[in-house]
C-alpha positions as CSV (number, residue, x, y, z in Angstrom):
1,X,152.5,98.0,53.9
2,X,148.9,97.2,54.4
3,X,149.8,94.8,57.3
4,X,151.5,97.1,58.7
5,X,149.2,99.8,59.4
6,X,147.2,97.2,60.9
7,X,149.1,96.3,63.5
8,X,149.6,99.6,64.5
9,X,145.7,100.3,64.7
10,X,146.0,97.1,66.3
11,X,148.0,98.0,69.1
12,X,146.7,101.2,69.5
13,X,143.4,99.9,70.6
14,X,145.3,97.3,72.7
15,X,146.8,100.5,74.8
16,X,143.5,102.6,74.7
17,X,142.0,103.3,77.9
18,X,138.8,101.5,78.5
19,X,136.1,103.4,80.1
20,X,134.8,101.8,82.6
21,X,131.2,102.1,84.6
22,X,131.0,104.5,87.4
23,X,130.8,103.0,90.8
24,X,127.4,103.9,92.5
25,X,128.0,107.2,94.9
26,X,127.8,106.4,98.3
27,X,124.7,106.9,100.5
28,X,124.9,109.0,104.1
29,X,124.2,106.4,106.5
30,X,123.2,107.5,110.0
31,X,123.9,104.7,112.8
32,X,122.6,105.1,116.2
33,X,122.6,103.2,119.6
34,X,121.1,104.5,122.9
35,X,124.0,103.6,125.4
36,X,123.7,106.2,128.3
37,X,126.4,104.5,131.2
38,X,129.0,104.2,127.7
39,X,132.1,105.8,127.7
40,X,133.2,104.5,124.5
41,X,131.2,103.7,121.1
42,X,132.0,103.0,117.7
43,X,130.4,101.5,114.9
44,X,132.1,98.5,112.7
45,X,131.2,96.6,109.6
46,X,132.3,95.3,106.3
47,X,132.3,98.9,105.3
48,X,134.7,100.1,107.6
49,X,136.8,96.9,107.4
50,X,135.7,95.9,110.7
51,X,137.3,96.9,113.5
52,X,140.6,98.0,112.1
53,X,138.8,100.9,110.9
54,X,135.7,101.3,113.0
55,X,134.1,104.6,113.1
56,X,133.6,106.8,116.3
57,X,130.3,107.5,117.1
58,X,129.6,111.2,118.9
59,X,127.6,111.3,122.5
60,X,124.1,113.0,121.7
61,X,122.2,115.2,124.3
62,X,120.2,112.0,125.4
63,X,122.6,109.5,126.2
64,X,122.6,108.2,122.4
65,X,125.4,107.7,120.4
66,X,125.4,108.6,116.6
67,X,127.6,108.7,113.5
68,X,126.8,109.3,110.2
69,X,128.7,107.5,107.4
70,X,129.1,107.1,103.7
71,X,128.1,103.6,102.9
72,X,128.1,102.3,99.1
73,X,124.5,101.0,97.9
74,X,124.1,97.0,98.7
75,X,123.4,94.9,102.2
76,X,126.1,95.6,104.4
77,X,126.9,94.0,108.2
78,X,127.6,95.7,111.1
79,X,127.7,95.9,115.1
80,X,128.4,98.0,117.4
81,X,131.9,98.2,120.0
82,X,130.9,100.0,123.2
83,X,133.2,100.4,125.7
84,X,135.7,97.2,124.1
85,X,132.4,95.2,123.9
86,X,130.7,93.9,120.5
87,X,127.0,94.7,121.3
88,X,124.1,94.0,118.3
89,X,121.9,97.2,117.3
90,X,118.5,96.6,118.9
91,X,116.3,98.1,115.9
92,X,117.9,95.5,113.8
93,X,115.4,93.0,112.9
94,X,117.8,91.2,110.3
95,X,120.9,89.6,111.3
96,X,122.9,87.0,109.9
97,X,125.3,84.6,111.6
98,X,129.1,85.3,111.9
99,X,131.8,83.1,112.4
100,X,132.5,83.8,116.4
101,X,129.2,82.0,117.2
102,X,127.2,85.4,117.4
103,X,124.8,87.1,114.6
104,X,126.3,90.8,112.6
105,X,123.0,93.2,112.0
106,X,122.0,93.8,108.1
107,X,121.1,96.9,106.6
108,X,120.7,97.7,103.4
109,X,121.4,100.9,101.4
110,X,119.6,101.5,98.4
């Protein structure tokens, strides 16, 4: 009978739920790119899955574009899509190559 009872506690621990770590909350992330002759600009990166999911970014007053996204804490890569085109965020200083021959910009959220 005693073996019994065991397996039972046994298996209930088996099926418990395990609780597991929070993920870190994500961070407001605000992306910007001066592009005043641009009709069309969005922002893509491993974050947004690229450019299946790139984000729009809103015309400002000044001929800017800007979008503000949540971004989980870590490095992330990114670039810009204006008008159709993949263009690099100037006031990157740190990029890293990517696998079409060009160079994603780095930022990371803390």
């Amino acid at each position: 009978m005693g073996s019994h009872r065991k397996r039972k506690s046994a298996a209930r621990k088996a099926n418990s739920p395990i609780a597991s770590s929070p993920l870190p909350a994500k961070r407001r992330v605000v992306f910007s790119l001066s592009a005043p002759d641009a009709r069309n600009v969005k922002v893509a990166g491993d974050f947004t899955g690229w450019e299946d999911a790139a984000c729009e970014m809103m015309r400002q007053r000044n001929g800017s574009w800007q979008a503000t996204i949540a971004v989980p804490p870590g490095q992330h890569e990114y670039r810009f899509i204006v008008d159709g085109q993949w263009a690099d965020d100037p006031k990157c200083e740190v990029r890293k190559p990517n696998p079409f021959g060009g160079e994603n910009c780095t930022r990371v959220v803390d």
